[in-house]
C-alpha angles and dihedrals in degrees: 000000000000114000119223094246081057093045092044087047099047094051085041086067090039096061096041083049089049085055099042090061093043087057092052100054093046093044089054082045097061095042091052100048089040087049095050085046083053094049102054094045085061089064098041086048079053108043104033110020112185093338087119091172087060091028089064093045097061090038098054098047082055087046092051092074116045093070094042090052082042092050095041097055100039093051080051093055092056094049089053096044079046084223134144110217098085110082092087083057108037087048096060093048087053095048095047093053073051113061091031088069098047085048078064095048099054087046101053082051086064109036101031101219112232117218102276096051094061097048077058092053088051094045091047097052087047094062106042099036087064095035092042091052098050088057108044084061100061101023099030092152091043079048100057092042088057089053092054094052083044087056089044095065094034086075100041088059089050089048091054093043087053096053087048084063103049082046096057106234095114110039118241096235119185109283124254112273085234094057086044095047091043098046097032087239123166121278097240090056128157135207084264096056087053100046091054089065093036092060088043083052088060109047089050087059088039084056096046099048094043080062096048089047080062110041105252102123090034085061095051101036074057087065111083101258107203088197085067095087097008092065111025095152100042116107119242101192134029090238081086096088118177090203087107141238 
């Protein structure tokens, strides 16, 4: 007969082995996402150096899928759980995809892609959007913590590139009338101006995929959510701009 001393002290192994394991697999998580963030600013550094006009270009067309995949599958899993919930979650991805286009429009306004670098562009979007898709997939919370590194520095390039601009080495030209119409900036605007809310832009993305790394948002999109149906055509988020592109 097990004593209770012998049973509190089985299922206390068997809790810090629980979360042993769980710490593992985060931990493996986090490398590896760390490690793919890593992978793809190596090839930026390469390719673009400090050329933070062409540099954006490439990236946001990069940054454009992860939310819209994100946002697909998981509408797809609602329509297969035949289940409401969803629509909070569903919206940010969308509007991140989103906002993350309309970031490349304002930027090949300003650097003026020749046509190699948007057959790099193509070829770009062809490869992670398949590769981005499989793994989310499989991975979907790896996936999001990858995307938050990828916003991260994100925002530490558009910080460089800002102090770039108020040094003087890269000159603060008016900012493009779709970025002022966007944003509501000024209309005297500069590229400055436009990179501050770009990089705001950013981190927001950088917060929200950290949660859903998490599970945050996964846990309230779980909860019934009435607005779902009620509301199908209100914004959820500010990043659903009606200034056009």
């Amino acid at each position: 007969m097990v004593s209770a001393e012998g049973g509190n002290n089985a299922q206390r192994f068997f809790f810090e082995c629980s979360d042993w394991i769980e710490g593992l697999e985060m931990n493996l998580s986090d490398k590896f996402a760390r490690g793919q963030t890593m992978f793809f600013r190596f090839f930026a550094d390469v390719f673009f150096a400090k050329r933070y006009g062409h540099r954006a270009v490439v990236l946001e067309t990069i940054a454009g899928v992860p939310g819209m995949v994100a946002g697909m599958w998981i509408h797809l899993r609602s329509l297969r759980q035949m289940k409401t919930g969803y629509g909070p979650t569903i919206r940010e991805l969308l509007a991140e995809a989103e906002n993350e286009r309309m970031h490349l429009m304002f930027f090949i306004d300003i650097a003026k892609p020749n046509a190699l670098e948007r057959a790099l562009i193509l070829a770009a979007q062809a490869i992670f959007w398949n590769y981005y898709f499989v793994f989310y997939v499989f991975f979907p919370k790896t996936a999001h913590k990858m995307i938050h590194y990828f916003e991260e520095e994100a925002v530490s390039s558009y910080t460089q590139y800002l102090e770039m601009i108020e040094s003087g080495e890269i000159e603060d030209v008016p900012a493009p009338q779709l970025a002022i119409d966007y944003y509501s900036l000024a209309s005297d605007a500069r590229l400055s101006d436009m990179i501050q809310c770009v990089r705001a832009d950013e981190q927001h993305h950088a917060d929200v995929n950290l949660r859903m790394a998490t599970g945050q948002l996964q846990e309230e999109a779980s909860t019934p959510f009435k607005q779902d149906e009620a509301s199908p055509t209100a914004p959820s988020n500010a990043f659903l701009s009606e200034a056009g592109g």
